[in-house]
Structures are given as structure tokens and as C-alpha cells.
N, C-alpha and C positions, 0 to 999 in steps of 0.2 A: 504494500500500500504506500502507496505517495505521501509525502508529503502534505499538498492541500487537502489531501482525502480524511488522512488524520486531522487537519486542523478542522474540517469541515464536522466530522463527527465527534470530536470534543466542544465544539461548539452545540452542535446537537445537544447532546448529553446535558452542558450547563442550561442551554436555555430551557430544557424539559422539568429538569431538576427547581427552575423558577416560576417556570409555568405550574407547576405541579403542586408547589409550595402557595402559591394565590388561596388565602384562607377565607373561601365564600361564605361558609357557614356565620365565621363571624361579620362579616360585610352586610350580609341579607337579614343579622337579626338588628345588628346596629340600625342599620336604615330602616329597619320596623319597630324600632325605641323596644326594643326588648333586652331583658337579660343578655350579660354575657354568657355563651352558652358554656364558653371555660368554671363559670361561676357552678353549672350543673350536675348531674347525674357520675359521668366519670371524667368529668374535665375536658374534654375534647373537644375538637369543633365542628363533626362530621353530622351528619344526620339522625342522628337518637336525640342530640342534646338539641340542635334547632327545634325537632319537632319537639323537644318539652320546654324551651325557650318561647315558642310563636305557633306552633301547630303542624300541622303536616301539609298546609298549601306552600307554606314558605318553606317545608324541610324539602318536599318534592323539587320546589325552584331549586335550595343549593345544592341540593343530591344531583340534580341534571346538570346544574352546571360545575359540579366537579366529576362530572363524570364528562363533558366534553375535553375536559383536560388531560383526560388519560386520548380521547378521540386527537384531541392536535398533537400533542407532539409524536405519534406514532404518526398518523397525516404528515407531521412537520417531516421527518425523517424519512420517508419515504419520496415526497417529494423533489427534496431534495437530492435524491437521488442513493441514499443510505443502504447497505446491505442489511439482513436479517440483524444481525448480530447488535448492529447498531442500532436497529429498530426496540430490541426487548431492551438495550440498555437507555434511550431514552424513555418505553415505559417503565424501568426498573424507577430512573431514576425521579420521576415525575412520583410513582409510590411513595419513594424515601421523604421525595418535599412535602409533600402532603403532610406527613407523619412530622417532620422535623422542620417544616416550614421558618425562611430565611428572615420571613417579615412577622412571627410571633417568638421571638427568642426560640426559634427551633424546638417548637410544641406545635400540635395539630390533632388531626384526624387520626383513622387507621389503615389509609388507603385502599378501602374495599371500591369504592364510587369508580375512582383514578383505573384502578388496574380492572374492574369491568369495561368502561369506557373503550383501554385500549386493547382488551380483550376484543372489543364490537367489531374495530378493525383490523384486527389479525385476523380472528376466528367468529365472526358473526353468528355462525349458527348454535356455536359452541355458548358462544355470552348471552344467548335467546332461552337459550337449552333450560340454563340453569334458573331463571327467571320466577318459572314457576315455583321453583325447591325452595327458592327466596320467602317468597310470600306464602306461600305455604308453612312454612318452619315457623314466619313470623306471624301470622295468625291462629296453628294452632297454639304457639308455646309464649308468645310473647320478645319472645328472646330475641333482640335483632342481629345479637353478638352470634349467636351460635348457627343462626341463617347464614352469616357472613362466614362462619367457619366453614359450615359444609358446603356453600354455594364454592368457595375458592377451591378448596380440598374438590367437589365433582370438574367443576371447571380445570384445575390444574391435570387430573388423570384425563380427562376424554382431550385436549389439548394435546400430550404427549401421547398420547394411544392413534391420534388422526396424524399427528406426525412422523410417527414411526410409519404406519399403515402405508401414508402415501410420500413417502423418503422424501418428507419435508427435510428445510436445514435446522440442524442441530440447536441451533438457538432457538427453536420454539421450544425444544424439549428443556431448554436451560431457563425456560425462561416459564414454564410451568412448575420447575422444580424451586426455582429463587423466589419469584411471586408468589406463590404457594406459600411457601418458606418464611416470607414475610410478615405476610396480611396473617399469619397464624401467629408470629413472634409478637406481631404487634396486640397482639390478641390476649399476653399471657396472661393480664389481672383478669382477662374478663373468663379464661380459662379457668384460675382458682377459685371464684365465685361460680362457678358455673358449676365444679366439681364440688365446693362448697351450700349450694341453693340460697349463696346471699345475691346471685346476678340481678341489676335491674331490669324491669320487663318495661316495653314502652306501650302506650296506652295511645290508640290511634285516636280514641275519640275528644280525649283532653286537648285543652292549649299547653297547658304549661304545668309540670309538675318540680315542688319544692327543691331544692338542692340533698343529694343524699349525706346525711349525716356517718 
């Protein structure tokens, strides 16, 4: 690889990592004079805490729009002309910002939205697939954590399983096994509650529920 090839794809990389780090959640309750959602449930800024910040019209807005963010910079990278490899590291790295975002002292989300998004554009049927097991998990159980757990976990196996099938490149398989890897890591308090029965369950019908003690 060249020279400009590299500089082209480290460029990728930072701007996905930026793009990816843009903290909607907090943006969308701000502008609706609401709660910090960091103020809430498990601190975060991703979609559980909006919808008990402001409700589920405003959680639904920052969910879609952190979830185009996973859509552009695999878009960005591709367009620009990027191999596979390059494409899962700028959705890698768009996950990470989310989570570690540049513009809240590197606190955030837990990139499930992000790495669906860029899921839509790798593997569309695959990000469709899992949709249901989403909502499903979170209607009967409450739980958005552990929807998020097994949507990524279904979504990461039939990803490397289509891969292998039809001798995609290796970076899809890498990038099943890292994202995967992630969105689970980023997961672990909500793991221990989860195995413990102190997890919060989100309540679609409410605006806004107290902060947990």
C-alpha cells in the first residue's frame, strides 16, 4: 500500500472515530430542556437513558441518528475508495467514539445504535434479520441491555457464517469477532446486574423515570 493510501485510510479511521463520538442523545434531550441523561439510569447517553430523560419519540430520533453514524463512515470509506479492512476499522472505530466520545471527557453510549447502522451497510439483511430478536427480547423482558446483547452476539455469528459461506474478505469475519467483542465488553455492569436481577428494565410507556439510586 502507498503511501497516500495509508494517509487516506488513517484519515478515515480519525474522522469515523469523530463522527462516531457526536453525543446525540445528549444534544436531543438538551434541546428538549430535559434531564441530563448522564444524570440517569446507568449514566450513558445512548437510548434507554433518552427515553427515560424525554420519552421514546425523542429516544427513537437519537437512536436513528446514531445509528446513521455507524451508516456514514462505512459510506465515508467506501466511497472513498477504502478496502474491506479499512471499512470495519472505521466502523470499529466510530463504536469506540460513541462509547469514549472526544466531546464528553470520553464517556458515552455503548455502541449498539453505531455498529447496527454500519452493520445496515455491510450486511443489510443481516442488520434487518436481527430487528425483530430486538424488540422482541425488549418487550417481553424489559431488558434493552440484554436485547442489545443477543441482537450483536446473533448478528456477529450469521455475519461470519455469510462470510465464510460466500469467501467474503476476512475483515468481515474480524470485524464480527471485535464488534461483537465490544458492544459485549461495553456491556459488563449491565452483565453483572443482569446475572445479579438488579438490571434496569425500560418502560416504553413512561417519559421519564427517576435516577437509579
Amino acid at each position: 500500500m502507498d503511501l497516500p493510501s495509508l494517509a487516506r485510510d488513517a484519515a478515515i479511521v480519525v474522522a469515523a472515530y469523530l463522527i462516531g463520538g457526536i453525543p446525540w442523545g445528549v444534544v436531543i434531550v438538551r434541546l428538549a430542556g430535559g434531564p441530563d441523561p448522564r444524570s440517569l439510569g446507568s449514566g450513558r447517553t445512548g437510548g434507554a437513558n433518552v427515553l427515560r430523560a424525554v420519552g421514546p419519540r425523542l429516544a427513537l430520533t437519537a437512536g436513528l441518528l446514531d445509528m446513521l453514524k455507524g451508516v456514514a463512515v462505512v459510506l465515508l470509506a467506501r466511497l472513498l475508495g477504502a478496502g474491506p479492512w479499512t471499512v470495519v476499522a472505521a466502523a470499529t472505530a466510530a463504536i469506540i467514539g460513541h462509547t469514549f466520545s472526544p466531546y464528553l471527557r470520553f464517556k458515552g453510549g455503548r455502541g449498539v445504535s453505531v455498529g447496527w447502522g454500519a452493520l445496515l451497510v455491510i450486511a443489510p439483511g443481516i442488520a434487518l434479520a436481527i430487528v425483530p430478536i430486538f424488540l422482541v427480547i425488549v418487550l417481553v423482558t424489559g431488558y434493552s441491555s440484554l436485547a442489545s446483547l443477543v441482537g450483536s452476539l446473533v448478528a456477529g455469528i450469521l455475519l461470519a457464517a455469510m462470510t465464510i459461506a460466500s469467501g467474503g474478505s476476512p475483515a468481515y469475519i474480524a470485524y464480527a469477532v471485535v464488534g461483537t467483542s465490544l458492544i459485549w465488553l461495553f456491556h459488563l455492569d449491565n452483565i453483572r446486574r443482569l446475572l445479579d436481577g438488579t438490571e434496569r428494565k425500560i418502560d416504553l410507556r413512561r417519559r421519564a423515570s427517576p435516577p437509579a439510586r
